[in-house]
matplotlib code that plots the C-alpha trace (Angstrom):
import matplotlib.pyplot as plt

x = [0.0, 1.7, 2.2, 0.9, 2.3, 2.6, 4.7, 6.9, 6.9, 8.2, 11.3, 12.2, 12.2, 14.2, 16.7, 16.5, 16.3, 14.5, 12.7, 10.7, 7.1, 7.5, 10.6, 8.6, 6.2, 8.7, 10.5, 7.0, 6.4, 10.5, 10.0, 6.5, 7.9, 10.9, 8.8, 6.6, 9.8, 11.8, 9.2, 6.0, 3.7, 2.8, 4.9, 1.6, -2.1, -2.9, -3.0, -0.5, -1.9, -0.7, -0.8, 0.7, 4.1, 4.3, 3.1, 1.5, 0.1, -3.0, -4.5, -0.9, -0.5, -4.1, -4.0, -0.9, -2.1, -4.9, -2.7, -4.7, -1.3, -1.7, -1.4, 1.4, 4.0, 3.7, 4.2, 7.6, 8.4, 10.0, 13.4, 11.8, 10.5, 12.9, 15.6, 13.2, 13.4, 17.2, 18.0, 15.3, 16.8, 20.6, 19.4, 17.7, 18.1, 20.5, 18.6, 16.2, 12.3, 12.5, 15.1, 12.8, 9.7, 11.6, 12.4, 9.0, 7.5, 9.6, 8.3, 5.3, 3.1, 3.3, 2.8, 0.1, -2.2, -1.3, -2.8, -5.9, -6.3, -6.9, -4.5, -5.0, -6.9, -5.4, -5.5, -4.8, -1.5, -2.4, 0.0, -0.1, 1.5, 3.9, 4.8, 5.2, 7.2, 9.7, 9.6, 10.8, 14.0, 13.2, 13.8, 17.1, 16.2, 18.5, 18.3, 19.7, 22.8, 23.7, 22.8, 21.4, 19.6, 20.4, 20.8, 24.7, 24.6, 22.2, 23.8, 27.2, 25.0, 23.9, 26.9, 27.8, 23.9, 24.4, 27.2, 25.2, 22.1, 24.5, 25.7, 22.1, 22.0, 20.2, 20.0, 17.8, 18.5, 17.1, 20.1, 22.3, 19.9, 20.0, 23.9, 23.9, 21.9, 23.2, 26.9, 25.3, 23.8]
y = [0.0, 3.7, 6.1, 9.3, 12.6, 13.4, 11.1, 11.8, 14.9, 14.1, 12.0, 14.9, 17.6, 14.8, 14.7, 18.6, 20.9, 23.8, 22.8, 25.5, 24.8, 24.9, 22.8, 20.3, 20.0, 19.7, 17.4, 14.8, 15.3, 13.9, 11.3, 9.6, 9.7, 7.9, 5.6, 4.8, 4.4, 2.2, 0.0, 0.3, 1.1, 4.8, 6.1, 7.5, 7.9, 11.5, 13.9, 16.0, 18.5, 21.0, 24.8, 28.2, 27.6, 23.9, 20.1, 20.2, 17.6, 19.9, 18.0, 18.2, 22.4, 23.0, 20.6, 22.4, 26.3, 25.1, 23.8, 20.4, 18.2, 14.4, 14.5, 11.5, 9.7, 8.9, 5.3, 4.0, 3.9, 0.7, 1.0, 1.0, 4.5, 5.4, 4.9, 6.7, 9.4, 9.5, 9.4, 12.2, 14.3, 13.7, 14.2, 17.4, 18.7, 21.1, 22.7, 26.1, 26.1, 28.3, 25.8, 22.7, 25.0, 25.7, 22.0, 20.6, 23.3, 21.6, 18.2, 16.3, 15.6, 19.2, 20.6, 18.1, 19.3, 23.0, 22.6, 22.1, 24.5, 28.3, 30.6, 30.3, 27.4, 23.2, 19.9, 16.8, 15.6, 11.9, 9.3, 7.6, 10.5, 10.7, 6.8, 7.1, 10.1, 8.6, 5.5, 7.1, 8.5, 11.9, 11.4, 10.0, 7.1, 6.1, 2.5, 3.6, 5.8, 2.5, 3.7, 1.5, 2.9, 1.1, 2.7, 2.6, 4.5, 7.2, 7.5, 8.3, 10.6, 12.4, 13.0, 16.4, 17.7, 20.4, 21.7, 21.9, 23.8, 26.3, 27.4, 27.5, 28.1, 30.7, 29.1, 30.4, 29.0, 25.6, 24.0, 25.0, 22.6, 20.6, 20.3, 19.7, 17.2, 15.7, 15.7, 15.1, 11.4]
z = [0.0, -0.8, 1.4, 2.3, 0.8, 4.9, 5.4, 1.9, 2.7, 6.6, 5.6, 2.7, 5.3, 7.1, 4.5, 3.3, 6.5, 6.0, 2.7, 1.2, 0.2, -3.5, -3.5, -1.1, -4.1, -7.0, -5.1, -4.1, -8.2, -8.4, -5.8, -7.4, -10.9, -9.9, -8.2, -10.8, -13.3, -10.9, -9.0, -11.6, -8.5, -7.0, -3.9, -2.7, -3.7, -3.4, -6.4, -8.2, -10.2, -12.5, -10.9, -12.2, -10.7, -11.7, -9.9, -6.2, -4.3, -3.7, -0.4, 1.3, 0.6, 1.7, 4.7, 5.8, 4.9, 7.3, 10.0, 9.5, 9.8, 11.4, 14.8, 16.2, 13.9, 10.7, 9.6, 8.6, 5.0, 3.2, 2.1, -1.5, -0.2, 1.7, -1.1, -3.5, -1.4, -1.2, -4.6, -5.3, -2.7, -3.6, -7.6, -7.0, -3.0, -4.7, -6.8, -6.2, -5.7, -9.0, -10.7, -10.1, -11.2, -14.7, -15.2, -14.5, -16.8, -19.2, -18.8, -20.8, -17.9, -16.6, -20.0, -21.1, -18.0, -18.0, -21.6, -20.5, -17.5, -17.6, -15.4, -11.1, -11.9, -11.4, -13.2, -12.5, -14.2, -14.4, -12.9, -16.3, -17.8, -15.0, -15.7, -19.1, -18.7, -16.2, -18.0, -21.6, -23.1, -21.6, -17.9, -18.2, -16.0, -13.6, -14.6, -18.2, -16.0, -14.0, -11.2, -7.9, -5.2, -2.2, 1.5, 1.6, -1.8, -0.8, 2.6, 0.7, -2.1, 0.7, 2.9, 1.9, 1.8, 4.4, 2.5, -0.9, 0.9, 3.0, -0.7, -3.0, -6.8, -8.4, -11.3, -14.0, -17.7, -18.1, -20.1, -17.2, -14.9, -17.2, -17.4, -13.3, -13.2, -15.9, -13.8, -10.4, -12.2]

ax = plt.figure().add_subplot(projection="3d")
ax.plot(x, y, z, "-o")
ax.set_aspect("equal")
plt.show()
């Protein structure tokens, strides 16, 4: 059974200190399509739609604005999850609310359901479109770069993660995310 964005959104906070809101949601969009791509399965159930400044998991940023979190802990995520999670954050942890907004505005599922909605208004990117994005040439998929997500990797991946976040990018030109990613995989 998935999780819950909650608790996604607990053990990246976890990982990323002081993660802003919009990052938060780039970075659930990151974490479900790699997911979907690596495992064939959802990482959790709730919807991420399309809004003006890219994907958001709509129920999580209203139940937040509202103060509505769950009360207690949240349950323990698999290492399926948890390494999901890892890689997500070590892939993109680096990168600017702004930069993650420019690259998913770049991306087939954002720009199939932003096609379909009018300005201040949201659609549902469908998980199919995620999959199939994730899945295909364009995501770069990790399984294509060698790379194995296990908890010794991620652990080593994310050593230096303090370091990165004391020294953000302001990275505006899409190519130049592009290129970090690109070096970071």
């Amino acid at each position: 059974m998935p999780a819950s964005a909650h608790a996604i959104a607990a053990a990246l906070r976890e990982r990323l200190p002081g993660l802003a809101i919009q990052k938060l949601h780039k970075l659930l969009y990151y974490s479900q399509g790699h997911h979907l791509a690596t495992f064939g399965k959802p990482l959790f159930n709730d919807t991420i739609s399309a809004w003006d400044r890219g994907p958001v998991v709509g129920t999580l940023w209203r139940q937040e604005k509202d103060g509505d979190v769950p009360d207690g802990s949240l349950p323990k995520l698999g290492e399926a999850e948890l390494n999901t999670i890892g890689y997500v954050a070590s892939r993109y942890g680096a990168l600017s609310g702004q930069d993650l907004e420019h690259l998913t505005h770049s991306e087939t599922p954002w720009q199939r359901a932003d096609a379909m909605r009018r300005p201040r208004e949201s659609v549902r990117i469908e998980p199919e479109w995620i999959e199939e994005y994730f899945t295909g040439p364009g995501a770069d998929d990790a399984a294509e770069e060698g790379i194995v997500l296990d908890s010794a990797e991620v652990t080593t991946w994310l050593s230096d993660a303090r370091e990165r976040l004391a020294d953000p990018l302001q990275v505006d030109d899409l190519d130049a995310i592009r290129e970090k990613l690109a070096a970071r995989g």
